[in-house]
N, C-alpha and C positions, 0 to 999 in steps of 0.2 A: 438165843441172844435177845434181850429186849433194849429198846434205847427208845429215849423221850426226848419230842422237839423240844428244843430252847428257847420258841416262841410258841403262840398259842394261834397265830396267821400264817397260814400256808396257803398262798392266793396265785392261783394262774390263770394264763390268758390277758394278753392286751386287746383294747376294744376292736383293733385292724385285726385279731387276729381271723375271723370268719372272714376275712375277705382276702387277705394276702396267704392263708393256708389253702382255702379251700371252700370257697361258698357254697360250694355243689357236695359236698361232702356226706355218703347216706350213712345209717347207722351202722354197716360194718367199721368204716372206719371211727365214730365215732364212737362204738363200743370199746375197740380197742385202744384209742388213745384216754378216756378215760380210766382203761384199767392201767394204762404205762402211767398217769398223772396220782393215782392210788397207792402205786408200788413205791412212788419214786417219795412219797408222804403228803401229797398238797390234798386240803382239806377245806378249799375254797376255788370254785371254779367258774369263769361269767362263762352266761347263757342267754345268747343274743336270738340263738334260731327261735323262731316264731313270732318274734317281735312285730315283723309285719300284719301279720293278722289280729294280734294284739292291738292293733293301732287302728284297723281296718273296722275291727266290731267296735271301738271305743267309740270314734268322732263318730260312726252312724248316729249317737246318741246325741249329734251335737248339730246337728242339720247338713250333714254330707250323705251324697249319697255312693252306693258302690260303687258305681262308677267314677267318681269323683275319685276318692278316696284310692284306688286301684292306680289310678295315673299319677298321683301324689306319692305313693308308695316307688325310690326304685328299684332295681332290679337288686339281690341277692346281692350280687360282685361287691356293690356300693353299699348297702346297708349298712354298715359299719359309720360310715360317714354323716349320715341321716341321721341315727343315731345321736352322735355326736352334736347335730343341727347344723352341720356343716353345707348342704346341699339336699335335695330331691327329687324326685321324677326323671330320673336318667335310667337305664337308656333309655325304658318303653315302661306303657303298663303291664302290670303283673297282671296275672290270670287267678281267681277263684281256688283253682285247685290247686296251683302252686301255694298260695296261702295255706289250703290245707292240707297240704302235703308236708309243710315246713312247721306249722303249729301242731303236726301229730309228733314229727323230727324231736322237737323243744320241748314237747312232753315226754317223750319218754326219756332224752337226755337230762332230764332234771330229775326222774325218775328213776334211774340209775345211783346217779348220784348218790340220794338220800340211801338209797340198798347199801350201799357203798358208804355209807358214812361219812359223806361228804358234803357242803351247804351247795346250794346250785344259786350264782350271784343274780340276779335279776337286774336287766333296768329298769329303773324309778322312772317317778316321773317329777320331771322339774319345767314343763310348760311349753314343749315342741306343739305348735298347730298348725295345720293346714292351713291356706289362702286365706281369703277372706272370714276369717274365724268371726270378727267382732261384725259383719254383715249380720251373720246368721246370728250371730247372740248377742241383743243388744244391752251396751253398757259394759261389754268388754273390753278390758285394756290389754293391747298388744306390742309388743314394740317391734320396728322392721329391724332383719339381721345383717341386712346387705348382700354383700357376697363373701364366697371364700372361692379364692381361684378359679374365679370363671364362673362359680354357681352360685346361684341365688340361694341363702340362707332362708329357711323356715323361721317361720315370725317365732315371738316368744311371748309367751304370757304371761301376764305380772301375775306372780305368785303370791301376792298379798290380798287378793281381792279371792271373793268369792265365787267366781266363775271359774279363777283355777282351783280351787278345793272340792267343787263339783267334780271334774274332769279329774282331777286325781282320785278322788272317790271311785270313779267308774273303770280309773284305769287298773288300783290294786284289785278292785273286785273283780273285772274281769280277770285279771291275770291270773288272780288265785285259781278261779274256775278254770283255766285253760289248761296250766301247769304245775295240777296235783297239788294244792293247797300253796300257804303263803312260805316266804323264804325269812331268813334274817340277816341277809345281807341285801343291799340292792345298790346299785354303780349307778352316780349319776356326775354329770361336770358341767355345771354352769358356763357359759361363756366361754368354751372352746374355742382355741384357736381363733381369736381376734373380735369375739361377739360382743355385744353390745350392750349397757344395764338400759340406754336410752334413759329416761326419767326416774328409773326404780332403783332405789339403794341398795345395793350389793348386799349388805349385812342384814335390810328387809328379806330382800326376796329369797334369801339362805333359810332365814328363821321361816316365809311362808311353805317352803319346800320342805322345811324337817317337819313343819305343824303337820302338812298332808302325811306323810310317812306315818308318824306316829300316829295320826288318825285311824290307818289304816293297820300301822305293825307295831305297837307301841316299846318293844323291846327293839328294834332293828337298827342296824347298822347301818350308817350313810357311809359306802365306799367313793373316794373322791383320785381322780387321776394326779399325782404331782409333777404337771409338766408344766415347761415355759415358766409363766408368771403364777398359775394355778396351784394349789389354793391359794386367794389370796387372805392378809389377816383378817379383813373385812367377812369374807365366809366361816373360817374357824372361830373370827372371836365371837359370832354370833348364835354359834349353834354349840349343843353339849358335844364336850371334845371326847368325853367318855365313850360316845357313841356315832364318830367319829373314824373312819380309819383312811390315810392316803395313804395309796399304792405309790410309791416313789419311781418315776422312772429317771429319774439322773444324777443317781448315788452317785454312780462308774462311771460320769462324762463327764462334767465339770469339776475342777479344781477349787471353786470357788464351793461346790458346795459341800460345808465342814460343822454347819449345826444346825439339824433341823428341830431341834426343839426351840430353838430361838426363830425359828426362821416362820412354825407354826404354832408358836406357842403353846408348846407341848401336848398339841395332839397327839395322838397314837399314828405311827407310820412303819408299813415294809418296807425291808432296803429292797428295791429294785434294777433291773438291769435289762436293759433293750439292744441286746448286742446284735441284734437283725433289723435292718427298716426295710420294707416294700416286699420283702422274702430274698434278696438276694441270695444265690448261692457262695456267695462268699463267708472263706472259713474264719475264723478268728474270733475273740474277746477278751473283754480287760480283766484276767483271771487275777494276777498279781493285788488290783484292785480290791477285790471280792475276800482276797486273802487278808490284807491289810486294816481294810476299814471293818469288815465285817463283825467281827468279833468286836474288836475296840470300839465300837460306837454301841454296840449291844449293851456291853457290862461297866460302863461308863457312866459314874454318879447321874445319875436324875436322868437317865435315858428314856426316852419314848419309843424306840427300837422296840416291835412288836409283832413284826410279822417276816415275811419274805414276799418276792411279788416277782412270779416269773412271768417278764413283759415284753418277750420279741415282738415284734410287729408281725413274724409268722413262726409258725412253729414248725417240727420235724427238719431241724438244719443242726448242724453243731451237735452231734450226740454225746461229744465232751464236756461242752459247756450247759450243757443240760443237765448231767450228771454231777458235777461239780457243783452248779447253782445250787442244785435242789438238796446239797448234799450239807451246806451250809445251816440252817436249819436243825439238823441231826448230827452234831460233834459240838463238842468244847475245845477249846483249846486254840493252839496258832494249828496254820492249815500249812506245811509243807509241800507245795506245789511239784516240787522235784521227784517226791515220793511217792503223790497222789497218780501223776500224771505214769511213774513205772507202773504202779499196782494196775492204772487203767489198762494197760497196752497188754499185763498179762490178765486179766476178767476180761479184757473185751475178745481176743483171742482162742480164750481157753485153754490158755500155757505161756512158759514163759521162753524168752524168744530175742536175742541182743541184737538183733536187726528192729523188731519191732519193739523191741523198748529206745533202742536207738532212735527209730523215726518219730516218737512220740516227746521224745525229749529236746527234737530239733522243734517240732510244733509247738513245745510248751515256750521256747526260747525267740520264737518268732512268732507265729500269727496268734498263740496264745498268750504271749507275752507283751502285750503292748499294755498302757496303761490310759489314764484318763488326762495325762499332764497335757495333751495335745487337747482335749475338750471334745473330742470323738471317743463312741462307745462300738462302733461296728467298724469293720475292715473296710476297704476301698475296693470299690466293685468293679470289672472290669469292661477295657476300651471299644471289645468286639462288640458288646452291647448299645454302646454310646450312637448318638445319633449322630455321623460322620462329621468330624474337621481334624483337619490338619493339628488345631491346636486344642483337642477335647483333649481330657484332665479325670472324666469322670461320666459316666452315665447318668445317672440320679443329681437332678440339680443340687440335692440337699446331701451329696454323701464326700468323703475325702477327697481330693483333689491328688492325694500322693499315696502309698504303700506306705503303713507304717511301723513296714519291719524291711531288711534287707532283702531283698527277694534271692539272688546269689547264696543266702545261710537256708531259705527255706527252701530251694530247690533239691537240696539233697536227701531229703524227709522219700521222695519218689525212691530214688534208689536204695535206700533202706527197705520200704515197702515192698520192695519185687524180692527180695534177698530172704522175706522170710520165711521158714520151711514149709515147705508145700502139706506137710500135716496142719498147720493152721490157714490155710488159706481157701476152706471154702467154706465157711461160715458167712454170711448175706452182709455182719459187717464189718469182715476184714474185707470185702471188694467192692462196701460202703465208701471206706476209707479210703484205701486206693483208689477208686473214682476222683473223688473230693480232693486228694492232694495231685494226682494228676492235671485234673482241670484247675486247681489253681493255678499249677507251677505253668502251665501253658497259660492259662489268662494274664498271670504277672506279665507274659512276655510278649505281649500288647503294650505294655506302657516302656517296654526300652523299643519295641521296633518302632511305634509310629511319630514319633522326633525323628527319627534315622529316615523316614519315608517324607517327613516336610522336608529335611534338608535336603535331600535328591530333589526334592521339586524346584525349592526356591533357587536353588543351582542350576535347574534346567538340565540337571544329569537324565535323562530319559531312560538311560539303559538299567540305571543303579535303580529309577523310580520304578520300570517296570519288573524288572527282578523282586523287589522290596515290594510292592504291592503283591505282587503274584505271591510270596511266602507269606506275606500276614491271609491271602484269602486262602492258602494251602490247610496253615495252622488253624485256623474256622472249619474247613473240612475237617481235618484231625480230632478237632474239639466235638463235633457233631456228632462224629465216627464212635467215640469214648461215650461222651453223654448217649448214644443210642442203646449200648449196654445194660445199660439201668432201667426198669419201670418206672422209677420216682422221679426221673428228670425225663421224662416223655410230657411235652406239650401235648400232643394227641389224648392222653389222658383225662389233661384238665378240660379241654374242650368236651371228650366225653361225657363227664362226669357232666358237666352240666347240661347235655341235649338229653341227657337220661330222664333229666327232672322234667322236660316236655310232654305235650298231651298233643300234640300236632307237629307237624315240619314246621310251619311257620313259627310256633312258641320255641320249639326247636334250636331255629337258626335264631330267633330271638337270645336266648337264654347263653349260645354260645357266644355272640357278638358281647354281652355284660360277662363273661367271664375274659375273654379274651383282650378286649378291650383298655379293664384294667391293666393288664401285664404290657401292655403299649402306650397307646394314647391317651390310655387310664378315660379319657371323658372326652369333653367337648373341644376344640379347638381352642377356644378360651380357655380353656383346664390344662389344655396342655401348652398351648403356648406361657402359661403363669405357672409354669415347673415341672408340671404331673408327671409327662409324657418319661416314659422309662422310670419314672420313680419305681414299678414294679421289676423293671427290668431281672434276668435270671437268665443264666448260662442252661437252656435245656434241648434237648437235640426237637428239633420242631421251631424256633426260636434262634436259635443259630443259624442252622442252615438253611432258614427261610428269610426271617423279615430282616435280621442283624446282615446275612449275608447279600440281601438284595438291596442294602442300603448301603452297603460298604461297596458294592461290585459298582453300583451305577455312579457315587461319586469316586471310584477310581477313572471310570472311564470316561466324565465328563474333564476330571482333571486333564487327564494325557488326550483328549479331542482338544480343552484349549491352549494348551501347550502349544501341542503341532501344531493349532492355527491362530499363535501370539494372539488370544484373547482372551479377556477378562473370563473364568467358568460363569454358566449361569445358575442361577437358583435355582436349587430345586425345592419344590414345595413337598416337605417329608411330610407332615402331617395328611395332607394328599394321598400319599403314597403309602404311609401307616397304615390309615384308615382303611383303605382300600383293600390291603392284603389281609388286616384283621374280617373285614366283612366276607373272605374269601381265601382263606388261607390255605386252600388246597389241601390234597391229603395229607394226614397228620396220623404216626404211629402207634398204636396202642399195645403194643407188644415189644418187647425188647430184641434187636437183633446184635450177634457177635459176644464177644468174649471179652469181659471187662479186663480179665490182668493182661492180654494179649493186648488190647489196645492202650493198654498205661505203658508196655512195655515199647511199641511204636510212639507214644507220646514223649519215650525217656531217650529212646533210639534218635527223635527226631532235634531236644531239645539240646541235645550233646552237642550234635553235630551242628547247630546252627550257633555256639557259645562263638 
């Protein structure tokens, strides 16, 4: 069988993704998820690792010294963000040979790639510099970034002056030399997330940014992120749109957006789709969507529909809506969702099975089925994670406030699951799946218990409160119990992974505190008081039944201490208390214990009984 994409863009990875998949990540697993991203047809892929030392030999050339340059650089977890010019120098300085440990990672990942016939996306350069840049080089123009959530933005340099054309100079050429020659694509985004032009016209310092490129690659593609307000027309009408491509991340979120050739001026654009932010394990995305517009906006007079852009914020989550995305791309026609989603249940299986086509088709009608009409792209993560109150809605300040499917129609997806013949059930992801809808249908039931647990309080029922507390920290046990099953939801892991990339205890514990970190307090007290904190948030046994569980335990028992003693609860300072257990979080599992369908089936035993 042969078949030919319908676009000639097949582009994955969003720029969060090295930090919310896996910053510590070594070449086993990145050998094999570029061969799944190969299979699946994507023919464009960003290639962030090595970036720091890329960065580290550039400015030596600009009057920084290693040391300097090391403590401006920060930690792996965050680089994604740096990147961006979002922030710098968290947690700690990096070490020399982490540098080259990560710039050897980045070579050979780009070097695969091409093996693979695949482009490897680089980032460009559009004018990120250290401190006091225009001290050491005088008659530079810099502009200050401010902050973004607590951190101080990296300056920017006017890209129209000749000091940035130097330093974009030194940066393709180094890169070239680092990363096995030059690429023809390179990601870069102006004014991310709230930056600043200060004095320099938008439409200037686009045109200085593509002059350096072309200097450097003179056929290359400028890949641009389309989020928020970005691009905006000042960037595209500035630059050749030929050469040109934005990765769309909010096809499938907003209703409001219905032309984007109007909207960029007929630039070239992927439709994209960010149905994960932070990596939550939360299942769900707006398939119906993907189904609808996708096609129709492709072959639609004078379309600029050109690519695809698989853009979670982390990857390996949703193996249906991965399958589905990437699948769009490779068919004509309308997409039958109804059909798509039987044939998945029998491929993913390896047979066919009316309980497992059953459960797939209550998933496609519920957590796969929601749409963009609400102006959400990801499901609603859940309450065990949430930083304790009575009246939390949500963990992730930036995620749903509600479920937005029936949770009562997706809970029976579990029972399905257990029903289907024990000859299909031991393949890695049939008790993938089962995991996954297990722990939702338990997580969903966080958001009807703890309303039922403020009204016992503001009632002063103490009996009802403490009953009703004790079954929400039982169901966190339970959840803990399920997620311990699995190697891929073991926090223990991710902390390994990154004390592996040390060369000392100290870099060590270093390197675990920046992976760890993010998945909690994500940063500083100012970062997380301004949103961060649990934006990473994730249902994983390590995480549950440590930091989720010791924050939920302490404010049950300061509630029922001031109860019995008619007084106001006092605060507790969680950030305090976050920090604390991230810098120390006790042992953490690296191996899977217990039996995944045996604990779905206590998860389905328990959830019965508790309706």
């Amino acid at each position: 069988m042969t078949r030919r994409a319908n676009v000639p863009h097949r582009f994955a990875l969003n720029d969060t993704n090295d930090g919310y998949t896996g910053p510590y990540h070594d070449w086993t697993y990145w050998e094999r998820e570029l061969d799944v991203l190969a299979l699946h047809g994507y023919n464009e892929v960003l290639v962030q690792t090595g970036a720091d030392a890329l960065h580290h030999r550039v400015f030596q050339e600009f009057g920084y010294t290693d040391e300097e340059l090391r403590k401006w650089i920060p930690g792996p977890a965050h680089q994604p963000w740096w990147l961006l010019q979002n922030l710098s120098a968290f947690p700690d300085p990096v070490s020399q040979q982490l540098l080259d440990a990560r710039a050897a990672l980045g070579r050979r990942i780009a070097n695969r790639l091409r093996e693979l016939g695949m482009t490897p996306v680089f980032p460009g350069y559009f004018g990120t510099v250290p401190p006091g840049f225009a001290d050491r080089n005088a008659g530079a123009h810099t502009v200050p970034q401010g902050t973004w959530m607590g951190f101080a933005r990296p300056d920017w340099l006017d890209p129209r002056t000749e000091h940035f054309t130097r330093v974009a100079a030194a940066f393709y050429r180094i890169q070239d030399e680092m990363f096995g020659g030059a690429s023809t694509r390179y990601k870069m985004d102006l004014l991310h997330e709230g930056g600043s032009p200060g004095d320099v016209p938008v439409g200037d310092a686009a045109k200085g940014v593509e002059r350096a490129l072309r200097a450097a690659h003179p056929g290359a593609v400028w890949v641009i992120l389309g989020w928020q307000h970005n691009p905006p027309r000042a960037i595209v009408d500035a630059v050749d749109k030929d050469r040109m491509l934005v990765v769309d991340g909010l096809c499938d979120r907003f209703p409001k957006v219905t032309d984007r050739e109007a909207d960029w001026h007929g630039t070239p654009y992927a439709f994209g789709s960010i149905w994960n932010f932070g990596g939550h394990t939360t299942l769900g995305a707006n398939t119906p969507d993907w189904a609808s517009l996708y096609e129709r906006w492709r072959t639609r007079p004078g379309s600029t529909l050109r690519g695809v852009a698989l853009l979670p914020e982390a990857a390996d989550n949703n193996p249906a809506a991965f399958a589905l995305f990437s699948e769009l791309a490779w068919r004509e026609g309308d997409l039958d969702l109804r059909a798509w989603f039987a044939r998945w249940a029998r491929s993913r299986y390896g047979g066919r099975d009316p309980h497992a086509e059953a459960a797939w088709d209550i998933l496609r009608r519920t957590a796969y089925g929601t749409t963009r009409a609400d102006s959400w792209s990801e499901g609603a993560d859940g309450l065990f994670g949430a930083r304790p109150s009575l009246a939390a809605t949500k963990a992730a300040s930036w995620s749903p406030k509600r479920l937005r499917y029936r949770p009562e129609e997706f809970e029976p997806a579990l029972g399905e699951l257990l029903k289907v013949r024990p000859g299909l059930r031991g393949s890695s992801a049939y008790r993938r799946d089962l995991l996954d809808v297990a722990r939702q249908a338990l997580s969903n039931r966080s958001r009807v218990l703890l309303p039922q647990i403020r009204t016992a309080y503001e009632a002063k029922d103490t009996a009802r409160f403490d009953r009703l507390t004790g079954v929400w920290l039982a169901l966190m046990d339970l959840l803990e119990a399920l997620l311990a099953t699995d190697s891929r939801h073991l926090l223990g892991r991710w902390v390994a992974d990154a004390r592996a990339w040390g060369a000392s205890a100290a870099e060590r514990d270093r390197l675990a505190y920046d992976a760890l970190s993010l998945l909690t307090v994500w940063g500083t007290r100012a970062g997380a008081d301004a949103g961060l904190r649990d934006y990473a948030n994730r249902e994983w046994a390590g995480l549950v039944g440590g930091l989720y569980r010791l924050r939920w335990s302490t404010y049950f028992a300061e509630l029922r201490s001031a109860s019995r003693e008619g007084r106001t609860p006092k605060k507790t300072d969680w950030f305090a208390l976050e920090d604390r257990w991230t810098r120390n979080p006790g042992g953490l599992a690296t191996r899977p214990t217990g039996d995944t369908y045996q604990a779905a089936v206590r998860v389905h035993e328990r959830l019965t009984a508790e309706r």
